[in-house]
N, C-alpha and C positions, 0 to 999 in steps of 0.2 A: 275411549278415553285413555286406556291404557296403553294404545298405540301411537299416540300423539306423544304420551308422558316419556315413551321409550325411542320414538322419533327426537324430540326434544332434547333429552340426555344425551342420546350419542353427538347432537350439533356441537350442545356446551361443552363439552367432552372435548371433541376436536380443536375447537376454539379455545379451550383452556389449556390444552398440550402444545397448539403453536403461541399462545403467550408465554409459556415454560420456556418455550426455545429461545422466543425472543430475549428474554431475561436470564436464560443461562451466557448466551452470546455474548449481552450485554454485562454478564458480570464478568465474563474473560476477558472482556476489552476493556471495563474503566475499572474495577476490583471496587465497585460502589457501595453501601451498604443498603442505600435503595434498591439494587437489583438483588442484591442476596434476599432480601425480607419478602421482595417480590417472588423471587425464587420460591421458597419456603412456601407464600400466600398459595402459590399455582400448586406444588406439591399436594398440599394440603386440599386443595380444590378437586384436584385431578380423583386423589384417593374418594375421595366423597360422591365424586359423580358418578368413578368408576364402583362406587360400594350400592348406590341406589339403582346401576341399572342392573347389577347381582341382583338386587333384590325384586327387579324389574321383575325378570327373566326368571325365578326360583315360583316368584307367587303366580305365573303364568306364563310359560312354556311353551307356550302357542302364539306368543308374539312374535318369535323368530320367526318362525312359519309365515306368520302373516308380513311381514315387515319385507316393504320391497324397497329400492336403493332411489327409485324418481324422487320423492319428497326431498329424500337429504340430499341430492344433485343439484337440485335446484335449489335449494337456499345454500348449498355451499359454494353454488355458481355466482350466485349473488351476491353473497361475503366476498369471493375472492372479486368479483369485478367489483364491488363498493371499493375493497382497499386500494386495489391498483390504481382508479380513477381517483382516489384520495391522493394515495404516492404522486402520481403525476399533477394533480392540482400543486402540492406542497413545490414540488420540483421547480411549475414555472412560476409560482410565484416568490420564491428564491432567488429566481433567475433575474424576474423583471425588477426587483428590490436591489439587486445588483448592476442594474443598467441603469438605475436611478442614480446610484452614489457617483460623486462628480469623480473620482479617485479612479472610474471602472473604464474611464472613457477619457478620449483628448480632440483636441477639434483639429480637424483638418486647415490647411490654407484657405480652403472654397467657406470657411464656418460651417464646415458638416462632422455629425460626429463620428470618430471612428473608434470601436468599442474595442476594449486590450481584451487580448484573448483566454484572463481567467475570468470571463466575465463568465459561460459555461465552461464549467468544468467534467471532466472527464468521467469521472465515477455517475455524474449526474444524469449526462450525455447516451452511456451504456445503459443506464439505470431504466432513462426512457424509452430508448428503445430495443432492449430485451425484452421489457414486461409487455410490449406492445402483441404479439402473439396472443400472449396467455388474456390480456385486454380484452381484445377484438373474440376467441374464443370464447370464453366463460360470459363475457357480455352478449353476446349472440346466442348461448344456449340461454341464459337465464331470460333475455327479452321474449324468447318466442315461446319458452314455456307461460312465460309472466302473462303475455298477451295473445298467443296461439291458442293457449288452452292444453 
């Protein structure tokens, strides 16, 4: 039970430090006051999580011992492939929303379309295929753990 509790914690842990990032990032780029309070929330989360696995660890000592790194790989494998496959969902359908708009496109002589070239965009472009790597990676460990066994 208590090794599950201390598996657990370090997950939320991890996952509340990179929502810190995102929200400190995001308070350097728009100076929001949604991402400061966001800030603060995660602050605040972080110190909490990181004070109950203290407490984890003091009431029993022997979960480090036991505590091996598979479990948290594999749901961290999992997290990071859910979001890239989310990122890249949100990407193309940006994209396709943007080949809709009659503004994104001109018809050719023949009445065929031919799409202006901010229909993708660059950042979005890199976006897609850097995270492709880490994708195919962490989606390959986490499926063969998920269904290998």
């Amino acid at each position: 039970m208590i090794d599950s509790l201390f598996l657990w914690l370090l997950v939320y842990l991890q996952i509340s430090v990179f929502v810190h990032i995102l929200f400190i990032v995001s308070y350097i780029s728009e100076k929001s006051n949604f991402s400061f309070r966001g800030f603060l929330v995660t602050t605040l989360t972080n110190f909490v999580i990181g004070m109950a696995i203290l407490i984890v660890m003091m009431k029993d000592p022997d979960v480090i011992r036991r505590f091996t790194m598979g479990p948290v790989l594999f749901i961290e494998s999992g997290v990071i492939f859910s979001l890239l496959i989310f990122l890249k969902v949100l990407i193309t359908i940006r994209i396709i929303r943007r080949m809709k708009a009659p503004d994104s496109y001109d018809v050719s002589f023949f009445g065929k379309k031919v799409y202006k070239q901010d229909v993708v965009r660059k950042g979005e472009l890199a976006t897609y295929f850097l995270t492709l790597p880490f994708t195919l990676i962490s989606g390959a460990y986490f499926l063969v753990n998920l269904f290998g066994g």
